[in-house]
N, C-alpha and C positions, 0 to 999 in steps of 0.2 A: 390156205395158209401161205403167206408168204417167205420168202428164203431172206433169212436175218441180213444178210450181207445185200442183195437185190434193195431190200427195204433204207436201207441206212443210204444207197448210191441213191435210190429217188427221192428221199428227203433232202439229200444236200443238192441237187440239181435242182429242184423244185425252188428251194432257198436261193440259189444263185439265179435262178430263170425270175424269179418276184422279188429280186435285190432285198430280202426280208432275213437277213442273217439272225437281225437282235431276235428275233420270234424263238428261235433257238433259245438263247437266253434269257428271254420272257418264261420261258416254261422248263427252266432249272434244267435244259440237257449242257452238256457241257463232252469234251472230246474224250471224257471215259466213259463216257455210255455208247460208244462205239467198238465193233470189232475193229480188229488189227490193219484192214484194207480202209474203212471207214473212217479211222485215223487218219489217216494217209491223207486220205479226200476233204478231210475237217479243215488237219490244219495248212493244206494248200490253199485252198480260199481264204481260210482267218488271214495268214502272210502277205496272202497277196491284199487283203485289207488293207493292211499294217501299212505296207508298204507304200502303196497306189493310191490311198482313199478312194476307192472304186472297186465297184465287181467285176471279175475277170468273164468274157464271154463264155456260156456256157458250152461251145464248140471245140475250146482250147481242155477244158476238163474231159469232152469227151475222144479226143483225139489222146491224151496225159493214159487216162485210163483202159484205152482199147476200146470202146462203148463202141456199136454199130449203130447207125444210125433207127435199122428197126428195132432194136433192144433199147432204144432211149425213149422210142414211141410206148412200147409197153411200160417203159419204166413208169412214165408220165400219168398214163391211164391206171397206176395205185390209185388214185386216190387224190384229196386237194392236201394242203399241208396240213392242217390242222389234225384229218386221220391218220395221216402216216406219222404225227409226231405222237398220237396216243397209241399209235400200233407199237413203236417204237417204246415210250415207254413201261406199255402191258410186255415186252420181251424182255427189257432188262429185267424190272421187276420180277421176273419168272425164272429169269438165269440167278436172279442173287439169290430166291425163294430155295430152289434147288439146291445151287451150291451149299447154303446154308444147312440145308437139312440131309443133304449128303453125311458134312464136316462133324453135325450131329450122330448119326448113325453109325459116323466110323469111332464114333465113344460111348458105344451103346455096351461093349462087353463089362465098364465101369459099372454096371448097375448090380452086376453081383458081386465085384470082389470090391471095390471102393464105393456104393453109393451116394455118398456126400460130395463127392467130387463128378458123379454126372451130374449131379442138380445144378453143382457151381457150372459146369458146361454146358448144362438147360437153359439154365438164367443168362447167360452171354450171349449165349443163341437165339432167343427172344428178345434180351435188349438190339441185336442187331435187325434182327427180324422187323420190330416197332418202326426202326428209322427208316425202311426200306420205301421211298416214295413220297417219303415228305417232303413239302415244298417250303424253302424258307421263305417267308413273305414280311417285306417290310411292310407299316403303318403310316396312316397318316399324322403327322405328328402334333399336325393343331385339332386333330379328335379329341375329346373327353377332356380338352385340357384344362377346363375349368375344375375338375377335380383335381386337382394334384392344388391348388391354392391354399387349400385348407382341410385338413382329416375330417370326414362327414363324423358327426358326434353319434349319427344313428350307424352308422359303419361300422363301429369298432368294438372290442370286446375291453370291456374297462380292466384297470390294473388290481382295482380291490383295495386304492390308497385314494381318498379324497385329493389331499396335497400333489402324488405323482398325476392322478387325473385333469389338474387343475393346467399344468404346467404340459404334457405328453398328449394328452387328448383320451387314453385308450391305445390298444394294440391294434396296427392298421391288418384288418381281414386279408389286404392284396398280397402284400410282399414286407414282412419285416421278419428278419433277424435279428434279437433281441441279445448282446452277448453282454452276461451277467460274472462281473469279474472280484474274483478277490481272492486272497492268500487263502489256505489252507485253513479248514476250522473257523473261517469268520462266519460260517451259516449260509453259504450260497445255496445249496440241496435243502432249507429250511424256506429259503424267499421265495426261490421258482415253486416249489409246492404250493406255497402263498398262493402266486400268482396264479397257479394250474387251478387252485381251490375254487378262487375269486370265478374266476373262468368258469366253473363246473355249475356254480351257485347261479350263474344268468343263463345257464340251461343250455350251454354249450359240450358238446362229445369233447373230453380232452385226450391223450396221451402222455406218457410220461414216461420215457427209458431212463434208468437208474443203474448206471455203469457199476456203482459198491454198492448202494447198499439191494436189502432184500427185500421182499412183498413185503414181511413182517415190520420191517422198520421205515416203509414208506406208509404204512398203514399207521402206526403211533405217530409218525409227526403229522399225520391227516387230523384223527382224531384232536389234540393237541390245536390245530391250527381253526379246527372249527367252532373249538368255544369260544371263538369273537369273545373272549373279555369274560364270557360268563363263568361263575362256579358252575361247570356241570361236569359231572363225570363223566368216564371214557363212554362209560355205558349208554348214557344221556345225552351224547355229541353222536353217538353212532346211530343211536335211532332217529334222531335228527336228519341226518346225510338220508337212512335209507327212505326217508317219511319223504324226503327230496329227490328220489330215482334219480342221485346226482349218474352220472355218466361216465367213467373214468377208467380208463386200464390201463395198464403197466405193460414194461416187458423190461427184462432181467437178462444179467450173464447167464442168471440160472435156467433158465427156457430156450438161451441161444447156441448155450452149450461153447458160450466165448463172447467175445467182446463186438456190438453191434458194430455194423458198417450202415452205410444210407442207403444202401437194397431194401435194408430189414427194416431200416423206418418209413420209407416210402410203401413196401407191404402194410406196413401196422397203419398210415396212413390211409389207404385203398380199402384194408377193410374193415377198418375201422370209422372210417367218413368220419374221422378227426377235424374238427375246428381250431384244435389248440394243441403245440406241440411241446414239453417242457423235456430238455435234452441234458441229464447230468452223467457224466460230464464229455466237455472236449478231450479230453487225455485218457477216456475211457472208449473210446470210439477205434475203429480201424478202419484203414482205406481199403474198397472194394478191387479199387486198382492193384494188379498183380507187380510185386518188389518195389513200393513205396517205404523205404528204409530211413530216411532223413523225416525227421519229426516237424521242420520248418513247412515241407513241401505237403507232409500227410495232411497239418492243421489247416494251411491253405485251402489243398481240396476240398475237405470235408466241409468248412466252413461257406469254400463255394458250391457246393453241390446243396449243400440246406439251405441257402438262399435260396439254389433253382427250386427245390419244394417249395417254399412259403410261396414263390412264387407261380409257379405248376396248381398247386392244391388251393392255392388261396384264401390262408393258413400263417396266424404269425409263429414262431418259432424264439425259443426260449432256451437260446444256450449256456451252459454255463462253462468258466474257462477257467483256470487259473492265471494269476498276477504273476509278474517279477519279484524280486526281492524290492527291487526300488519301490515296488505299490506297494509295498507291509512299511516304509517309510514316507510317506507324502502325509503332509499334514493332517490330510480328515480320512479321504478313501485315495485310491490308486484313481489313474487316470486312462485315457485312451492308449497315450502312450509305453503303460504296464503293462500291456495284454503279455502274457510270455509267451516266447518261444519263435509268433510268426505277427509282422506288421500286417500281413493278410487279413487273418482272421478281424481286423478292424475294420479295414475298406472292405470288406464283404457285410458289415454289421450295417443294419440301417440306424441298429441304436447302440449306444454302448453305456451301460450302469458301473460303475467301482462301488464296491462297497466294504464294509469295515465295520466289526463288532466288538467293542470294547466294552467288557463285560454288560452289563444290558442296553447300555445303547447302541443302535446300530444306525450308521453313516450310510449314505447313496449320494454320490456325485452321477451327475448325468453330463459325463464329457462327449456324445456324439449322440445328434437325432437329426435324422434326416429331414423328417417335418415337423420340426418348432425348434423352440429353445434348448440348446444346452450348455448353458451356464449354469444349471442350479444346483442346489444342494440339499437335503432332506434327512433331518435327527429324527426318530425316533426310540422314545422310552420301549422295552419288548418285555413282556411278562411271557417265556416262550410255552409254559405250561398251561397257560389260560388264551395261548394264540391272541392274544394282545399286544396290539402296537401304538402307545398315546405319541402324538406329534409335538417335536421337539420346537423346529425348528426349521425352516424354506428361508435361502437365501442364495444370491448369484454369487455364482463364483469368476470373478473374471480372469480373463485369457490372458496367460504368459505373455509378457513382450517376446519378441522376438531377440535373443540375445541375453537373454535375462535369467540369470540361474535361480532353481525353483528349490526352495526350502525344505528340507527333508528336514525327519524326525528321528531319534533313535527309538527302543524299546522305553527307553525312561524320561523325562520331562523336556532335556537339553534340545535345543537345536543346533545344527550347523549347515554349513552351504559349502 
């Protein structure tokens, strides 16, 4: 076994004797994977880089340092660089491993007077534990690039709308976040179920956290949404779904004992080997981050942290948000620009739906998609007890000039600007 400090002075010698600093750098060490002497020695040669564009002679390092000349001879005989920088890595990894579980065990007395609260400092301690070692590794950027030209038709998980299918392609399997927007009561927790359903029905595992409502009431708008059109009763859509081993679980305030954060969906993801994620809602959700108090900063994170799922799990993801006031007044549905509360949550969305239900019609503008069109627009007639949706209506909607004030509506016929 060798002595941590001995180890870290033959690696950087070794580096200064084979002018191969970047090799460091190639293999993610950097001058905090050093002890405190190790330091010292890192960034005397980085400086003298900086400074010289040239290596300083390894002679002047060991004159700097005290080194004898036969302690440099043994230092040499570690090993070639390549061991001594895995040696080096298996040490830090071992000191963080430690530390980590040290910091663990000095909150081990929480397990009988607060319980819930070691778990939360279990789960900390594993997510730091996970990153312990990873290498961040860039791509090549002209790999695979012929995908990204067009959404593969066999790739995707369709919407359950011929017209949105026509125009979207399907939900991209890789990475979409899908943010589904509208004022209060226009039936957003009614569409994404839609969508979850459509998803279950092509024999996909879906998910589906319901921030308000209950099992019981996400089960009647199932039922409800499955009679595609038909007269059948509750009883007749249910033997239905189960003659279909459709695939689908929930999770609830009621099971969390509070309001989800994205620990609890990325569990329910993991073991559930979810295909399909439908998230109601944003404003029912909490940040896993400790005194996230500002509503702008919470929706942000979250909104970016569920992208990193869709993309981690590869998985599209199905948020629902609420509108501004100003999307309960735009002409047909709300837009990109309505999302409330955080501009975030949009540039995180790969897609973004407004929609609007005026007593049985319901409106869907599609103001953001990352791959195809979003200028279009989609009526549909909704009969919601027979989960029927006849189409109205597909048409573009074009893009604001620039400068150009946009038409608002009130509650009753008038306009103004």
């Amino acid at each position: 076994m060798f002595d941590r400090g001995e180890l870290e002075y033959a690696l950087l010698l070794k580096v200064v004797q084979e002018k191969r600093f970047e090799i460091l750098l190639k293999n993610d060490i950097t001058v905090e994977q050093f002890s405190d002497m190790g330091k010292v020695m890192y960034r005397h040669i980085e400086d003298y880089l900086d400074k010289y564009s040239e290596y300083m002679h390894v002679n002047q390092l060991l004159k700097m340092f005290n080194i004898e000349p036969e302690f440099y001879t043994d230092l040499m005989n570690f090993g070639n660089t390549e061991f001594l920088i895995k040696l080096l890595k298996g040490s830090v990894a071992s000191e963080e491993i430690t530390n980590e579980l040290q910091l663990l065990n000095s909150n081990s007395g929480l397990v009988g007077s607060q319980p819930m609260e070691f778990i939360k400092k279990f789960d900390e301690t594993n997510d730091r534990l996970k990153s312990i070692g990873l290498v961040k590794k860039s791509v090549n950027l002209l790999d695979d690039i012929d995908e990204i030209l067009q959404l593969d038709v066999n790739n995707v998980i369709k919407t359950g709308f011929k017209e949105l299918d026509n125009k979207l392609i399907g939900w991209n399997k890789g990475e979409d976040l899908i943010v589904l927007m509208g004022r209060p009561g226009q039936g957003k927790s009614f569409l994404g179920l839609k969508f979850a359903l459509s998803a279950a029905l092509q024999g996909k595992r879906i998910g589906i956290y319901s921030g308000e409502m209950s099992k019981a009431q996400v089960q009647r708008r199932l039922l409800m949404l499955n009679k595609l059109g038909r007269a059948w009763s509750d009883k007749e859509s249910l033997d239905d779904m189960r003659s279909k081993q459709l695939n689908m679980t929930l999770l609830t305030q009621r099971e969390l004992q509070g309001k989800a954060n994205v620990k609890d969906l990325e569990q329910m993801i993991a073991k559930d080997e979810l295909d399909f994620l439908f998230v109601d809602q944003l404003s029912l959700m909490d940040d896993y981050r400790p005194k996230v108090y500002d509503t702008r900063t919470r929706f942000s994170n979250i909104s970016a942290d569920l992208f990193t799922l869709s993309t981690k799990y590869q998985i599209p993801i199905i948020l629902a948000v609420q509108s501004n006031r100003d999307g309960g007044m735009q002409k047909d549905a709300p837009l990109l620009e309505n999302i409330a509360e955080s501009d975030a949550v949009g540039q995180n969305a790969t897609r973004v739906i407004g929609m609007r239900r005026e007593s049985n019609i319901l409106t869907m503008n599609i103001s953001k998609n990352r791959y195809g069109d979003d200028t279009f627009m989609q009526k549909y007639d909704v009969e919601f007890a027979l989960g029927k949706f006849t189409p109205l209506i597909t048409t573009d909607i074009p893009k604001p000039v620039a400068g150009q004030s946009q038409t608002r509506r009130t509650l009753g016929s008038s306009t103004f600007r």
